[in-house]
C-alpha positions as CSV (number, residue, x, y, z in Angstrom):
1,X,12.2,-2.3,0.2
2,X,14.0,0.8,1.2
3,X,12.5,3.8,3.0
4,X,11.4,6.5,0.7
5,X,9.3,9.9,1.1
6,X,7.2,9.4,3.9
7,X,3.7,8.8,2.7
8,X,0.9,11.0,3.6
9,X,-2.9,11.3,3.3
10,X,-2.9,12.4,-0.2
11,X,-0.7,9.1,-1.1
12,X,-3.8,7.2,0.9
13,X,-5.9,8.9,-0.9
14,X,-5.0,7.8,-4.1
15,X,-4.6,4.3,-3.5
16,X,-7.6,4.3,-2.2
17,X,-9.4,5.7,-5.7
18,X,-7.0,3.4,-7.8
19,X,-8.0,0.5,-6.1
20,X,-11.2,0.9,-4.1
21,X,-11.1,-2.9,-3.4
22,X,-8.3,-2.7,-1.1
23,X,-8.3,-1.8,2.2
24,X,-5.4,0.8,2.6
25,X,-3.9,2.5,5.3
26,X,-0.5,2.9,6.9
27,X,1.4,1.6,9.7
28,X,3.7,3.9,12.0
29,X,6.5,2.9,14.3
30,X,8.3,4.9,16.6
31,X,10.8,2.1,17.4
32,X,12.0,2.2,13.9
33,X,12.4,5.8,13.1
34,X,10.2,9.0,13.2
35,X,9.7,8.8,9.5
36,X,8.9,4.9,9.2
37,X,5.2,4.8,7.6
38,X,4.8,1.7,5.9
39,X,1.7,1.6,3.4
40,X,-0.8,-1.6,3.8
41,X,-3.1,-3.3,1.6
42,X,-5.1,-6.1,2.3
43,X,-8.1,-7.9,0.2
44,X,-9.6,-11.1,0.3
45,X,-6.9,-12.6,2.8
46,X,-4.1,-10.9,0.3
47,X,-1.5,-8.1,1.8
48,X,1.2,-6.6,0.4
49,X,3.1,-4.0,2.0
50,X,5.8,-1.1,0.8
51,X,7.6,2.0,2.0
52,X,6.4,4.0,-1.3
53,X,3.0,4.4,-2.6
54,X,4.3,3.6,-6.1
55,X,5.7,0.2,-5.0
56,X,2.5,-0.2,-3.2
57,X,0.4,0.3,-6.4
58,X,2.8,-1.9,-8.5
59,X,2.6,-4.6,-5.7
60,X,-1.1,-4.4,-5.5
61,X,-1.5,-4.7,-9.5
62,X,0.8,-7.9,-9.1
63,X,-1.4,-9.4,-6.3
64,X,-4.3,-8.6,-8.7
65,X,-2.8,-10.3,-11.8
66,X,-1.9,-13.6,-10.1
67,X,-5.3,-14.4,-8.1
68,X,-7.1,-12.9,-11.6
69,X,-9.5,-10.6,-9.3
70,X,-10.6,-7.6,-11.7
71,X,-9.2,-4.2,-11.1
72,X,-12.6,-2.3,-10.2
């Protein structure tokens, strides 16, 4: 993972609508860098994490695909 655009409320936001079964929020760390925000997702037990909401999203789909939980 590298660090990308810092994600903001509107990249929360749409996770959130893509994938209403996951919990999603982000993570900030000052020791790490003012613009360090990494995206979580957890479900069932499941979490995957990225620095990007489209690697989120791809990583969430994955997660989805290999325990065969429906999308919605």
């Amino acid at each position: 993972m590298t660090n990308g655009p810092r994600p903001g409320s509107a990249d929360i936001d749409r996770l959130r609508t893509a994938h209403p079964l996951w919990a999603v929020a982000f993570w900030a760390s000052e020791a790490t860098g003012p613009d360090a925000r990494l995206l979580v997702a957890t479900r069932e037990g499941a979490r995957v994490r990225a620095w990007t909401a489209a690697e989120l999203s791809a990583l969430i789909a994955a997660e989805e695909q290999a325990h065969g939980w429906p999308r919605k």
